[in-house]
Residue, then its C-alpha position, 0 to 999 in steps of 0.5 A: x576301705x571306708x565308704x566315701x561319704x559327704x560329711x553333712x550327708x547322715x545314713x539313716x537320720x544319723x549324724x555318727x557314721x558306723x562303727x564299722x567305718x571307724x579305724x581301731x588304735x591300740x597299745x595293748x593299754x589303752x585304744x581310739x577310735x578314728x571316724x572316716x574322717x580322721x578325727x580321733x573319737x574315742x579314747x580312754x587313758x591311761x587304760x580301756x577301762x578308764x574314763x573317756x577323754x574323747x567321746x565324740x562318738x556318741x555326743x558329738x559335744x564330747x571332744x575330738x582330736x584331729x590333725x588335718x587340713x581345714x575344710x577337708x573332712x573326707x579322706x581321698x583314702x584310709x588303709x593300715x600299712x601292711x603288716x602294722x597298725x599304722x593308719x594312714x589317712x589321704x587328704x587331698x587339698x587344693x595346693x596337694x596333699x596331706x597324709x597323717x599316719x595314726x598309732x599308738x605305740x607299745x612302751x614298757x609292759x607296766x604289769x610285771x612289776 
């Protein structure tokens, strides 16, 4: 579970929260890294090796992608469903609750060709 932080509070003069906060998307291809937060930080497609096209995560300047409500940037809870790689991500509003589900999901293997 990813320590419940205020989003302007920083841990040791650092606005980048630590790596080992941030949640792990794969498709055997490509992957993403997603900040306690919810936003996908980084991500490099079509492979690992290819060129980032999310990098906030090291210059916050560098892009983002989230899917959330507006003005909430803590999560109520972040756990991968049992047995997958599936984050699920709880936010809790003023009028409920939002739940976003993160994968990525495996397609047809592109290397037996």
């Amino acid at each position: 579970m990813p320590r419940q932080l205020d989003p302007d509070v920083t841990l040791g003069g650092s606005p980048f929260p630590p790596i080992a906060d941030y949640g792990f998307l794969s498709d055997c291809e490509a992957l993403a890294l997603v900040a306690p937060s919810g936003n996908v930080e980084w991500m490099c497609l079509p492979r690992v090796d290819s060129p980032s096209v999310f990098g906030a995560m090291l210059d916050r300047s560098a892009g983002i992608f989230r899917v959330g409500p507006s003005g909430v940037s803590v999560p109520a809870s972040r756990r991968y469903l049992p047995g997958t790689m599936v984050l699920e991500t709880s936010l809790a509003t003023g009028a409920g609750w939002v739940i976003v589900r993160d994968v990525l999901l495996i397609g047809p293997w592109h290397h037996d060709e």
